[in-house]
Each structure stands twice: as structure tokens, then as C-alpha cells.
C-alpha positions as CSV (number, residue, x, y, z in Angstrom):
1,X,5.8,47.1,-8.8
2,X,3.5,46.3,-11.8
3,X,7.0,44.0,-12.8
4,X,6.5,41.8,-9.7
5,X,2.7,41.5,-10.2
6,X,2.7,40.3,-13.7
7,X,5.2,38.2,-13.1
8,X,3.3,37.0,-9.3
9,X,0.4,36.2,-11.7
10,X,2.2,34.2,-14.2
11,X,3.9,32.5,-11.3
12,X,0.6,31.6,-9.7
13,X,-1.2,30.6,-13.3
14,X,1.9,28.3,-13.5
15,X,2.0,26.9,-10.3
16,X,-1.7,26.4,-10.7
17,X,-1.3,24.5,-13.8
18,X,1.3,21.7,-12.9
19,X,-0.6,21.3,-9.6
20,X,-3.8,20.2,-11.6
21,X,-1.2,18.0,-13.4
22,X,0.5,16.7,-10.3
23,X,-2.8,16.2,-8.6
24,X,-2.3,12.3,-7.5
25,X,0.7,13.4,-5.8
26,X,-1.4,14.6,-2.8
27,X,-2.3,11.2,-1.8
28,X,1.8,10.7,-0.6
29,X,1.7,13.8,1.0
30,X,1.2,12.8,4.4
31,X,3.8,10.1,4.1
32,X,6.4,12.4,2.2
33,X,6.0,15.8,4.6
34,X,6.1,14.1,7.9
35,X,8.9,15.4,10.6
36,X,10.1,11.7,11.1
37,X,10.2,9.4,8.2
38,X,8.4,6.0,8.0
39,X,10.9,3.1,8.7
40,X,12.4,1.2,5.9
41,X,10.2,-1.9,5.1
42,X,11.8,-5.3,3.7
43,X,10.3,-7.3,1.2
44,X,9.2,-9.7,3.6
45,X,6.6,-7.0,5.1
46,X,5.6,-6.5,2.0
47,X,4.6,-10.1,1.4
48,X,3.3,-9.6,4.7
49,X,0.8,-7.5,3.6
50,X,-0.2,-9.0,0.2
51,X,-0.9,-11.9,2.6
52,X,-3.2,-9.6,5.1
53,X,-5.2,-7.7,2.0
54,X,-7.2,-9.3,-0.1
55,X,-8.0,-6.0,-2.0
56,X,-5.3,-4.3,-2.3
57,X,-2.6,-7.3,-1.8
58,X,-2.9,-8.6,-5.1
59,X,-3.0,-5.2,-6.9
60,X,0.6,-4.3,-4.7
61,X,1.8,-7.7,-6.0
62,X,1.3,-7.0,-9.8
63,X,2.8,-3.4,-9.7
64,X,5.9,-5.3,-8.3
65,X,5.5,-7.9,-11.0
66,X,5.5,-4.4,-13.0
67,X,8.8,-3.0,-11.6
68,X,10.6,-6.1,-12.6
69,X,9.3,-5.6,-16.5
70,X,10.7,-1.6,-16.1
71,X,13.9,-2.7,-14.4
72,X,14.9,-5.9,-16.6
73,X,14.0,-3.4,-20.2
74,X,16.1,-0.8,-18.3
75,X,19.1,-3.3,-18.1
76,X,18.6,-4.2,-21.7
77,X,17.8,-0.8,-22.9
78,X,21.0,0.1,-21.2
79,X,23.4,-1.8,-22.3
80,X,22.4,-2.7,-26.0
81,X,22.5,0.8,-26.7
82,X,25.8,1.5,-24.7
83,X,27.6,-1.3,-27.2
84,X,25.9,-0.1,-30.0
85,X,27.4,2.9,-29.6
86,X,31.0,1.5,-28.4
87,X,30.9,-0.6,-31.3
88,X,30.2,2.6,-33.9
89,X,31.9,5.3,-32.4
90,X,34.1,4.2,-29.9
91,X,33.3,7.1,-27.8
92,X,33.1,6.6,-24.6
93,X,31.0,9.5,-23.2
94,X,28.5,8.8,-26.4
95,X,28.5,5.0,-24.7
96,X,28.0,6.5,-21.5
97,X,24.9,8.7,-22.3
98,X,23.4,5.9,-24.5
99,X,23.7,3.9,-21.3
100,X,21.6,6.8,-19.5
101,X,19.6,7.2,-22.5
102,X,18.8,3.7,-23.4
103,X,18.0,2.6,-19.2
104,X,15.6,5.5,-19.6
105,X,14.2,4.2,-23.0
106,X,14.4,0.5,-21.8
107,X,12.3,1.2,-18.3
108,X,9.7,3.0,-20.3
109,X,9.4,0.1,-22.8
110,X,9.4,-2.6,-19.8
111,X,6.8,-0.5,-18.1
112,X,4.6,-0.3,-21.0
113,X,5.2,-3.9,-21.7
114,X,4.8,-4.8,-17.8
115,X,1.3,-2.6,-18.7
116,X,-0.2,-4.4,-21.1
117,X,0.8,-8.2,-20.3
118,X,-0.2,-7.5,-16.7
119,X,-3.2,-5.4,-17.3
120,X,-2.5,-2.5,-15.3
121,X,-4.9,-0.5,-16.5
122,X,-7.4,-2.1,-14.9
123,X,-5.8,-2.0,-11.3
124,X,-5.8,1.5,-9.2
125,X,-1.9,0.5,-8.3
126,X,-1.3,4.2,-6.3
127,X,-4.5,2.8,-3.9
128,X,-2.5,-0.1,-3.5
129,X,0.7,1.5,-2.7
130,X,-1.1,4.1,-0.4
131,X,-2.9,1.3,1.5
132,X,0.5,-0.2,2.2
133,X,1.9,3.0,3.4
134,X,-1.3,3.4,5.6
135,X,-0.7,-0.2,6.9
136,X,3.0,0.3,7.7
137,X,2.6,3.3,9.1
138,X,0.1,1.5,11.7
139,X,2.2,-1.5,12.5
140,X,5.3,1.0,13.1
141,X,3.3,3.2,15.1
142,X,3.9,6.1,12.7
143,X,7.2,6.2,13.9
């Protein structure tokens, strides 16, 4: 009994802890716990409503702009290190998790790079993406 309770309090101080940290994932919560998910959207309703939002449009734009930088440093990242490590060791599960390794590596990078040359810090890009959930959600009906 006196087990389960210090172990119930840790569990609690813990959960307590990463859900302070974790905090700006309640803002998806209504679109991540529904009983039905929201449709699948195509890029074109996306453009759709960059065109319709003069707010939060542009800022959606950018943090797209943005995933582009993360995805083209993850390719790099990726395979640079993957032949690196071909070329040294000839190993191929060391090429194979400095393929994992370096995509991981290169998205941060992009990201950061995407950050800075884009200015991201100065755009609130989860508003943006939460508006566009808000607006599909209303043009599908909620279905």
C-alpha cells in the first residue's frame, strides 16, 4: 500500500511535469481526440486558405516555406552521412543508421536554417496551423 502511493505520487509529479512541458499540445486536442477524423486536405485547399486569410495565410505559407528547408537538409543530411559511412566502413547497417541519424541531424539543421532565413521567430506558426484546422474543419462540416 504505502508502495503504490509513493510510486502514485511520483507518477502524478511526473505526469505533471511533461504536461507543463507539453502544454501547446492542447491547442490540437480537439482536432486529434475527435471520434471521426478531419478529411484529408490537398495542397490546393491549403492555397485556398492562404488566399482567404490575410493573417494567418501568410504565416501558414512560410512554415511550409519552412518544411521544405527541414525536408531538403533531411535528404542531404541523409545521404552524405550514409556514403560517408559506406565509403569508411563499408558497413551496411552503420550506412543504414547514419542514414536515420544524419535525416534526423539534416531536418534539424534545415529547420533551424528554414528559422533564421525565414524569420520564424517572429510568426506564432501553431496559430496559423490551428486556424487552418479551425477553417477545414468548417468547410467539411466537421466531418
Amino acid at each position: 500500500m504505502a508502495e503504490s502511493s509513493f510510486f502514485g505520487k511520483h507518477w502524478e509529479g511526473w505526469k505533471e511535469f511533461w504536461g507543463e512541458r507539453f502544454s501547446f499540445l492542447e491547442s490540437y486536442t480537439r482536432f486529434t481526440d475527435r471520434d471521426a477524423p478531419l478529411p484529408s486536405w490537398s495542397a490546393s485547399d491549403v492555397d485556398e486558405f492562404i488566399a482567404s486569410d490575410p493573417v494567418h495565410g501568410p504565416t501558414l505559407k512560410t512554415a511550409r516555406e519552412a518544411a521544405t528547408y527541414a525536408a531538403v537538409g533531411s535528404v542531404l543530411g541523409a545521404v552524405t552521412t550514409a556514403g560517408f559511412a559506406w565509403k569508411y566502413s563499408r558497413s551496411l547497417h552503420g550506412a543504414g543508421l547514419s542514414f536515420a541519424a544524419g535525416a534526423v541531424f539534416g531536418w534539424t539543421f534545415g529547420q533551424e536554417i528554414a528559422s533564421h532565413s525565414l524569420q520564424l521567430y517572429r510568426l506564432d506558426t501553431m496559430a496559423a496551423q490551428v486556424k487552418f484546422l479551425e477553417w477545414w474543419e468548417n468547410k467539411t462540416g466537421g466531418h
